[in-house]
C-alpha positions as CSV (number, residue, x, y, z in Angstrom):
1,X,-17.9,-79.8,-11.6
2,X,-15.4,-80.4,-8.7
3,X,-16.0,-83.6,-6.6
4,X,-18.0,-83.5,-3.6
5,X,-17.8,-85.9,-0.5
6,X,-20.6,-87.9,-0.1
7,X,-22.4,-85.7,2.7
8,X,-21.7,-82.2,0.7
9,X,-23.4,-83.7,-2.3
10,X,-25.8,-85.3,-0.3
11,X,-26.9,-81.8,1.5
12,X,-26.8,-79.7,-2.0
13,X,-29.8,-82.4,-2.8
14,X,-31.2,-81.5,0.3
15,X,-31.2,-77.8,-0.3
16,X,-32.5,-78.4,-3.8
17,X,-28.9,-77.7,-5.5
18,X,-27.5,-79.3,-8.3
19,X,-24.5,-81.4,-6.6
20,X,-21.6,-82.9,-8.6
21,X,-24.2,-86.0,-9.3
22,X,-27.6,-87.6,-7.9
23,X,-26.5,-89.0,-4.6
24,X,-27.1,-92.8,-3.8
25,X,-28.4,-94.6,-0.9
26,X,-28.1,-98.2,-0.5
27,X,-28.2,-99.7,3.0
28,X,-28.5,-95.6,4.5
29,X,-31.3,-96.9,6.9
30,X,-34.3,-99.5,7.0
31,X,-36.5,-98.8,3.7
32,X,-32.7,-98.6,2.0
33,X,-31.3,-101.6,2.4
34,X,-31.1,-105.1,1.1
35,X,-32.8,-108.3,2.7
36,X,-30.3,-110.6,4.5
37,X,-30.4,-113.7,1.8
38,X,-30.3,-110.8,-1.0
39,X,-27.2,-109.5,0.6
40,X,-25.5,-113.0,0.9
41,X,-25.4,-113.3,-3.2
42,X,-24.4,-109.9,-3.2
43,X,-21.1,-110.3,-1.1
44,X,-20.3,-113.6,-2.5
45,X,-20.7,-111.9,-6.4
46,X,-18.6,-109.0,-4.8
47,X,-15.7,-111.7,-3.1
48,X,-16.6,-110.2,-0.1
49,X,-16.1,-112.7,2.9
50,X,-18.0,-111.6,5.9
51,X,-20.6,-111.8,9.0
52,X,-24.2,-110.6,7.6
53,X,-25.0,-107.9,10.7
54,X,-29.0,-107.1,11.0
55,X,-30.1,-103.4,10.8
56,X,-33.4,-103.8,11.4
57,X,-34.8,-107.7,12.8
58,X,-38.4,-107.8,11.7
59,X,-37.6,-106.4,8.3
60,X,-34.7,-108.8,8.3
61,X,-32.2,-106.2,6.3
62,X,-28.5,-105.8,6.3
63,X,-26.6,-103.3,7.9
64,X,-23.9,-102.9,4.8
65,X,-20.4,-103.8,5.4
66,X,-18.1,-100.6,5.0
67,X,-16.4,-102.5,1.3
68,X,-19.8,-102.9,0.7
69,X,-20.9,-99.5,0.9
70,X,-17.5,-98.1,-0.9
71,X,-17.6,-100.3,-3.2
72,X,-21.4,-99.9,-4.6
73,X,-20.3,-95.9,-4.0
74,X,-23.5,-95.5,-1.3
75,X,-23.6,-92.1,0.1
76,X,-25.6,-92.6,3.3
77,X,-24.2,-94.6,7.1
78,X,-27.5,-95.4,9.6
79,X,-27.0,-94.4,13.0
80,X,-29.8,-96.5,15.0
81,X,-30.6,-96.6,18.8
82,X,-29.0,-99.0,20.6
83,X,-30.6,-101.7,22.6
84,X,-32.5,-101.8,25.9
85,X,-30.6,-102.9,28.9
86,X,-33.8,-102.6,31.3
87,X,-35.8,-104.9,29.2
88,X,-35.2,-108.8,28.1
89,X,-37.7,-110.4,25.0
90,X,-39.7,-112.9,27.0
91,X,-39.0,-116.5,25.6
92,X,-40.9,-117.5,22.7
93,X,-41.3,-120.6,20.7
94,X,-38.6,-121.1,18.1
95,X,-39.4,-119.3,14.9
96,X,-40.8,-116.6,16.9
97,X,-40.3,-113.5,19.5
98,X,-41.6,-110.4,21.3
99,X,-40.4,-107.0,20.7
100,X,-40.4,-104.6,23.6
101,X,-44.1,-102.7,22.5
102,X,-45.5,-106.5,23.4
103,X,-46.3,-107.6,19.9
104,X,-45.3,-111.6,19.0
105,X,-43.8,-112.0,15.7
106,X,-43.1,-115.6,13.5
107,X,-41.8,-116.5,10.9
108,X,-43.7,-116.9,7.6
109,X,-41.6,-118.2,4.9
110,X,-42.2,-117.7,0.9
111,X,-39.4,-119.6,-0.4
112,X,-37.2,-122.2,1.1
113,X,-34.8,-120.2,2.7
114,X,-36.7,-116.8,3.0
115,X,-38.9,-115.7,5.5
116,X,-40.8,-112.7,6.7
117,X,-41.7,-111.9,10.0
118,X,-45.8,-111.6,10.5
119,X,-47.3,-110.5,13.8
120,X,-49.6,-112.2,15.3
121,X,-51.0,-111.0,17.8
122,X,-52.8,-107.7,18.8
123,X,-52.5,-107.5,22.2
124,X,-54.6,-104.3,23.0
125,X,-57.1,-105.4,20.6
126,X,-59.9,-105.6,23.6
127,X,-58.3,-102.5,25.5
128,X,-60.5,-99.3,26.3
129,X,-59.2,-96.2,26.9
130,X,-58.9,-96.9,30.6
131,X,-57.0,-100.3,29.7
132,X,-54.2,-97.8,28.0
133,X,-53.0,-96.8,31.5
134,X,-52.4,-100.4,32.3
135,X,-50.6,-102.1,29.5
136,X,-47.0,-102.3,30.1
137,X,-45.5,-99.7,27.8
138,X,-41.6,-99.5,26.9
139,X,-39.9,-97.5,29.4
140,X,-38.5,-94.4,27.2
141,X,-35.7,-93.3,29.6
142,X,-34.2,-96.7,29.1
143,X,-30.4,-95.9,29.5
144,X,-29.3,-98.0,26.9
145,X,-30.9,-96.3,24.6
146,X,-28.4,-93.4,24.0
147,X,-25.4,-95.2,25.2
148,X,-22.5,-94.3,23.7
149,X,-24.0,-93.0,21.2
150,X,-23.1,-89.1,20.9
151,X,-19.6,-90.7,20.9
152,X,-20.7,-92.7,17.9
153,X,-22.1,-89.9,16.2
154,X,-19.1,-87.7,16.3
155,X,-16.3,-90.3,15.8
156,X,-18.5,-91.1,12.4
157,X,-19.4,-87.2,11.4
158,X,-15.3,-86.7,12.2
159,X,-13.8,-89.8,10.5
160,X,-16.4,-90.7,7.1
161,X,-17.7,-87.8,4.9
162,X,-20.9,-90.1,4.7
163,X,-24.4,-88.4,4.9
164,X,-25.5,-90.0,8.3
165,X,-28.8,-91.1,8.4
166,X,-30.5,-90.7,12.2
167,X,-33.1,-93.5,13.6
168,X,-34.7,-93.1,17.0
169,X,-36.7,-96.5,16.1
170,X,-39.8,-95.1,18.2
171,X,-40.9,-93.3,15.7
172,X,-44.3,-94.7,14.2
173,X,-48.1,-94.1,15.3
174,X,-50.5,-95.7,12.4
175,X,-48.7,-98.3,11.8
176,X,-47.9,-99.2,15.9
177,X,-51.3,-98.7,16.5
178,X,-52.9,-101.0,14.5
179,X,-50.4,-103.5,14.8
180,X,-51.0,-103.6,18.8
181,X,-54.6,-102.9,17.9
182,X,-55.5,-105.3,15.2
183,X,-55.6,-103.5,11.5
184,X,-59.6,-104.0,11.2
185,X,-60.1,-103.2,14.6
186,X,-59.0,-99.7,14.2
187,X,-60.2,-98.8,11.1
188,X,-63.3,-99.3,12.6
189,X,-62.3,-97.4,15.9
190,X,-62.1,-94.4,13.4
191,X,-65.7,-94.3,12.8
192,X,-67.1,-95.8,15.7
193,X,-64.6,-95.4,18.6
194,X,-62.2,-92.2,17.3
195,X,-61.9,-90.8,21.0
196,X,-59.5,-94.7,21.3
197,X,-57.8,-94.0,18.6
198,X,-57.0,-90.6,19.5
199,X,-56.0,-91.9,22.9
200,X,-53.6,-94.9,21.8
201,X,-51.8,-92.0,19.3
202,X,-51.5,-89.6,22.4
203,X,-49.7,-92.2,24.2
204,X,-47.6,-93.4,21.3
205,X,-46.1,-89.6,20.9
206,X,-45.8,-89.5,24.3
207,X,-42.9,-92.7,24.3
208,X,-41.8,-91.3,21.3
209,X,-40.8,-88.2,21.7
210,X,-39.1,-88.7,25.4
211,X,-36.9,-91.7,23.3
212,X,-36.8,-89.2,19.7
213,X,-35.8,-86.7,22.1
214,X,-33.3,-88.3,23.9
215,X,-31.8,-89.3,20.5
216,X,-31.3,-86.3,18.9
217,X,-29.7,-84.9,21.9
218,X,-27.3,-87.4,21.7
219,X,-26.6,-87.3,17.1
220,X,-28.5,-84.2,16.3
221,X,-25.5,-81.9,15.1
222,X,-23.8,-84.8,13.6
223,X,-27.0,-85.8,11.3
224,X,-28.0,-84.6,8.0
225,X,-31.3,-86.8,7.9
226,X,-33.3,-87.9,10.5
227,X,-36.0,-91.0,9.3
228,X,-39.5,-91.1,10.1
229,X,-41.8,-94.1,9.0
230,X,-45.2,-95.0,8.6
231,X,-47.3,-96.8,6.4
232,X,-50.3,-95.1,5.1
233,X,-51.3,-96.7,1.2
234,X,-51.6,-99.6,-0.5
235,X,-50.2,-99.6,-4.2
236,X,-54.0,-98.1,-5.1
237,X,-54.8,-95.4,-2.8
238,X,-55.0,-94.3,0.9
239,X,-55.6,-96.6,3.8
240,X,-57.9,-94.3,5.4
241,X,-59.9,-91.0,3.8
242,X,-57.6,-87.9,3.6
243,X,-60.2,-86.4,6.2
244,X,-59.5,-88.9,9.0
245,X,-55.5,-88.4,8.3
246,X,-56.0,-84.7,9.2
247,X,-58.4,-84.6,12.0
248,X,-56.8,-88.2,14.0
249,X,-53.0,-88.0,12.5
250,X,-51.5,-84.8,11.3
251,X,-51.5,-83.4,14.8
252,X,-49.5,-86.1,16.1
253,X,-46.8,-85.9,13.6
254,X,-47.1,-82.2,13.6
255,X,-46.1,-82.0,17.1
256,X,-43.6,-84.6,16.4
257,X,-41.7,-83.1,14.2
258,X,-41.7,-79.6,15.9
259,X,-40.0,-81.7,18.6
260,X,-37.2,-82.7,16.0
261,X,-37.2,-79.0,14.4
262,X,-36.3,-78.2,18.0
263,X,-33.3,-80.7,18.4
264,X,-31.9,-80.6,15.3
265,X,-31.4,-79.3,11.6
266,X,-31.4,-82.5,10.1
267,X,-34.3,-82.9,7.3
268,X,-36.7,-84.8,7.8
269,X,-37.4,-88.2,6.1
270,X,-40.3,-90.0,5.7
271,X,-41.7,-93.2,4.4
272,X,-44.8,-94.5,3.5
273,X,-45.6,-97.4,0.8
274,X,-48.1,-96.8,-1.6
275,X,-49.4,-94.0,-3.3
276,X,-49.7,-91.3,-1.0
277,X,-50.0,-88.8,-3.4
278,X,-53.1,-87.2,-2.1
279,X,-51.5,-86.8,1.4
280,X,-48.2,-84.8,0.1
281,X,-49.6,-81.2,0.7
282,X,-50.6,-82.6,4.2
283,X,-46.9,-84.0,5.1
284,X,-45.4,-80.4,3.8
285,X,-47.9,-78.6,5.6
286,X,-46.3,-80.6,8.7
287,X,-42.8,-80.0,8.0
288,X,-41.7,-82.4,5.9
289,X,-38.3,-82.8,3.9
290,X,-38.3,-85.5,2.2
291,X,-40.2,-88.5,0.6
292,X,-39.6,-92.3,0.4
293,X,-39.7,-94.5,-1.5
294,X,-41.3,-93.1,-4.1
295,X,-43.4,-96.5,-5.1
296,X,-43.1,-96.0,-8.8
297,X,-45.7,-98.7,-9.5
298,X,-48.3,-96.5,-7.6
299,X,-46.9,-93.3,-7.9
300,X,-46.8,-93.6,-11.5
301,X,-45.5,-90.0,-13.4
302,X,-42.4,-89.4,-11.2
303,X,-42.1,-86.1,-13.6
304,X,-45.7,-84.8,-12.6
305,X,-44.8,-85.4,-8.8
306,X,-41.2,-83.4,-9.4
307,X,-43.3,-80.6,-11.4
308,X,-46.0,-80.5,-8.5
309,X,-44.0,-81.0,-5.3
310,X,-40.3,-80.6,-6.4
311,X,-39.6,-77.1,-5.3
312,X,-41.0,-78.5,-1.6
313,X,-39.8,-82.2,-1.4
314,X,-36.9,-84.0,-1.8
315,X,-37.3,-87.6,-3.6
316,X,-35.5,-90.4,-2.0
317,X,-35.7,-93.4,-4.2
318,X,-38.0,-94.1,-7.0
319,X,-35.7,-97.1,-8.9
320,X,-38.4,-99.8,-9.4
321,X,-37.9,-102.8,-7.2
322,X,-41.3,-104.4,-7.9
323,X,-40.8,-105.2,-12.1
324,X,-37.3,-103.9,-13.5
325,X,-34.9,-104.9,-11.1
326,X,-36.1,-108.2,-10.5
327,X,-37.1,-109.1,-14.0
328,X,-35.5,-106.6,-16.1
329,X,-32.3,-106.9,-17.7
330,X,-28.9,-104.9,-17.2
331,X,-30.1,-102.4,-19.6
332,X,-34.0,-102.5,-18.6
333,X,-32.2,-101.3,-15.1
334,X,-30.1,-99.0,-16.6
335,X,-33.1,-97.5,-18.4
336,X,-34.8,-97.2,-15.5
337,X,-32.6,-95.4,-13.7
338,X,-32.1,-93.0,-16.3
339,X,-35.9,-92.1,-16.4
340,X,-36.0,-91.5,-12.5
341,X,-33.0,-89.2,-12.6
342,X,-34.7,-87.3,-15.8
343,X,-37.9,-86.7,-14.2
344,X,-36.6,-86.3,-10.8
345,X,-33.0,-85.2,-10.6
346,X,-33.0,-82.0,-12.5
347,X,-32.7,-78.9,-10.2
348,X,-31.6,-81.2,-7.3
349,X,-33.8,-82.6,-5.1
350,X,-33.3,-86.6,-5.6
351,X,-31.5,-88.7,-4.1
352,X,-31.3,-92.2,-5.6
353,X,-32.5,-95.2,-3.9
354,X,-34.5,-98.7,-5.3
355,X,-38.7,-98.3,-4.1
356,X,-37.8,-100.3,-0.3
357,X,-35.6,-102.7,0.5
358,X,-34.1,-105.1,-1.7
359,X,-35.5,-108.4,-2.1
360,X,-33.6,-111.6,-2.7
361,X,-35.0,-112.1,-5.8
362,X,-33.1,-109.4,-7.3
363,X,-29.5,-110.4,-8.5
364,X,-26.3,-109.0,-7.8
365,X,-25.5,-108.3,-11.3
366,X,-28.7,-105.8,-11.4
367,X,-27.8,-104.2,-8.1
368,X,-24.6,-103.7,-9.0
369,X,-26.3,-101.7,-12.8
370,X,-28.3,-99.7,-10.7
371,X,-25.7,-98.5,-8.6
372,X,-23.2,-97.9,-11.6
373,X,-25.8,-96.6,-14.1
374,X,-26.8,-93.8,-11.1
375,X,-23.2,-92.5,-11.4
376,X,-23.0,-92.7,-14.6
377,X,-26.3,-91.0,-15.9
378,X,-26.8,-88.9,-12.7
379,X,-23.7,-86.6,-13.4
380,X,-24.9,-82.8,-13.7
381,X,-25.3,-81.1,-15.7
382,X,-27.7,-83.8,-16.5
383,X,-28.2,-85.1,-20.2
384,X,-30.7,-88.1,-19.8
């Protein structure tokens, strides 16, 4: 088969074609990328020399130099908002900050030299539904939002043949909401309080979709992929019952993504942790394009989930970053990859990508066999 650019093979996969080989994402957008320390021992094993830039603070991730991303042969660039110029983060104790939704983050650290950020504190965690009007929400016609950035878009869709990878950043509702809520608090607004929580969702979309909006505007013809994010499962099941998701959430995100369908033809992306497997037929019935990360150590029969949903969803990861490429060997790696691409690659339909971002306790050598062993095994017509 001829060789495609990185975008054309990227879009066959998203029109469920078979493209010259499984395309690969590494450091394409937040869920994709590799954790700051992680990143260091990369570039030093790669003799890369270098200023570590942050794509996304609280997850603490690299934003991949371009070597980087030729080198490792990633198919995917992140184009991101860009930053406030109405608002300033308040000053905050070191090891700590506040993001523009109000919410205080600190650093937690689990080894030495690694840290996550935690937040902690829910500032609406007292509000009612009156107290909504009166907390002080981001401004969404912000100008610095969208500054530059059309110009961005083009100069990168003109000069790269990468798959560019669209972020509005304002783009989550669950997750938000309980982390301005308090997580137990609003679980138990869903029982005892759901007229809050339908309130506090409401006025999440609204922000959203004036900032998505603005966004797409600006990078929706350039874009093949436009990222949407929220957590909703643990590695064993839901966070909430399938029946609160539909009555409390799937309107939200179903008028939110007939606001993207509107602005442009990118597909949509979406990422949730866990094993949301009971929520797929909800996500498609919304609109959905594709599915990340595919947590293989909850979502256990990758080829049951391409059988079921494969004809409907694209798969966007699936490489196990909890066991294998931590612990495993080169060829426990290489044998993992093969698997994915075998259950999930034939037909298109996959595009490859470890389960999250990759921790710092992975090493470069095993990055480095999972991005080789997905060009080497992912060719089609596939034989794995």
């Amino acid at each position: 088969m001829v060789e495609m650019t990185s975008r054309e093979r990227v879009i066959a996969a998203l029109q469920h074609r078979e493209p010259d080989r499984v395309p690969l994402d590494i450091g394409g957008g937040a869920s994709t990328s590799i954790v700051v320390e992680g990143y260091e021992l990369l570039k030093r094993g790669l003799g890369i020399s270098s200023e570590t830039r942050v794509l996304n603070k609280i997850f603490r991730v690299a934003r991949l130099d371009e070597a980087v991303l030729k080198g490792l042969g990633s198919d995917c660039y992140p184009l991101t908002l860009k930053p406030s110029v109405n608002w300033k983060p308040p000053s905050s104790e070191p090891g700590s900050f506040v993001d523009i939704w109000g919410l205080k983050w600190r650093e937690v650290y689990y080894e030495e030299n690694c840290f996550y950020y935690e937040c902690v504190d829910s500032p609406l965690k007292d509000a009612d539904i009156d107290g909504l009007d009166a907390y002080p929400w981001p401004d969404p016609n912000d100008p610095g939002y969208t500054r530059g950035l059309a110009d961005e878009a083009k100069e990168l869709f003109e000069s790269t043949d990468y798959a560019l990878v669209g972020d509005a950043g304002f783009k989550s509702f669950w997750e938000l909401g309980y982390l301005l809520r308090g997580y137990d608090r609003l679980l138990m607004d869903i029982i005892i309080n759901p007229a809050f929580v339908s309130a506090l969702l409401s006025k999440l979309l609204e922000i959203n979709t004036v900032v998505t909006g603005r966004f797409l505007d600006a990078v929706g013809p350039y874009i093949q992929v436009f990222r949407t994010a929220d957590d909703m499962a643990t590695q064993n099941g839901l966070l909430i019952s399938p029946e609160s998701y539909r009555k409390l959430i799937k309107p939200i995100y179903k008028r939110y993504y007939d606001l993207i369908r509107l602005k442009t033809d990118a597909k949509i992306f979406y990422h949730s942790c866990g094993n949301v497997t009971d929520l797929l037929d909800v996500f498609i019935d919304n609109g959905l394009d594709i599915i990340n990360p595919v947590q293989v150590s909850a979502m256990k029969n990758t080829a049951e989930l391409k059988n079921k949903y494969g004809d409907r969803l694209v798969f966007w990861g699936g490489i196990d970053t909890q066991h294998v490429l931590p612990n495993g060997r080169v060829e426990d790696v290489e044998a993992e990859v093969r698997l994915r691409i075998r259950d999930l690659g034939p037909g298109g339909g996959y595009v490859a990508a470890a389960v999250h971002n990759i921790q710092p306790d992975v090493s470069p050598r095993n990055i480095i066999a999972m991005t080789e062993a997905v060009k080497k095994y992912g060719r089609y017509p596939l034989t794995v």
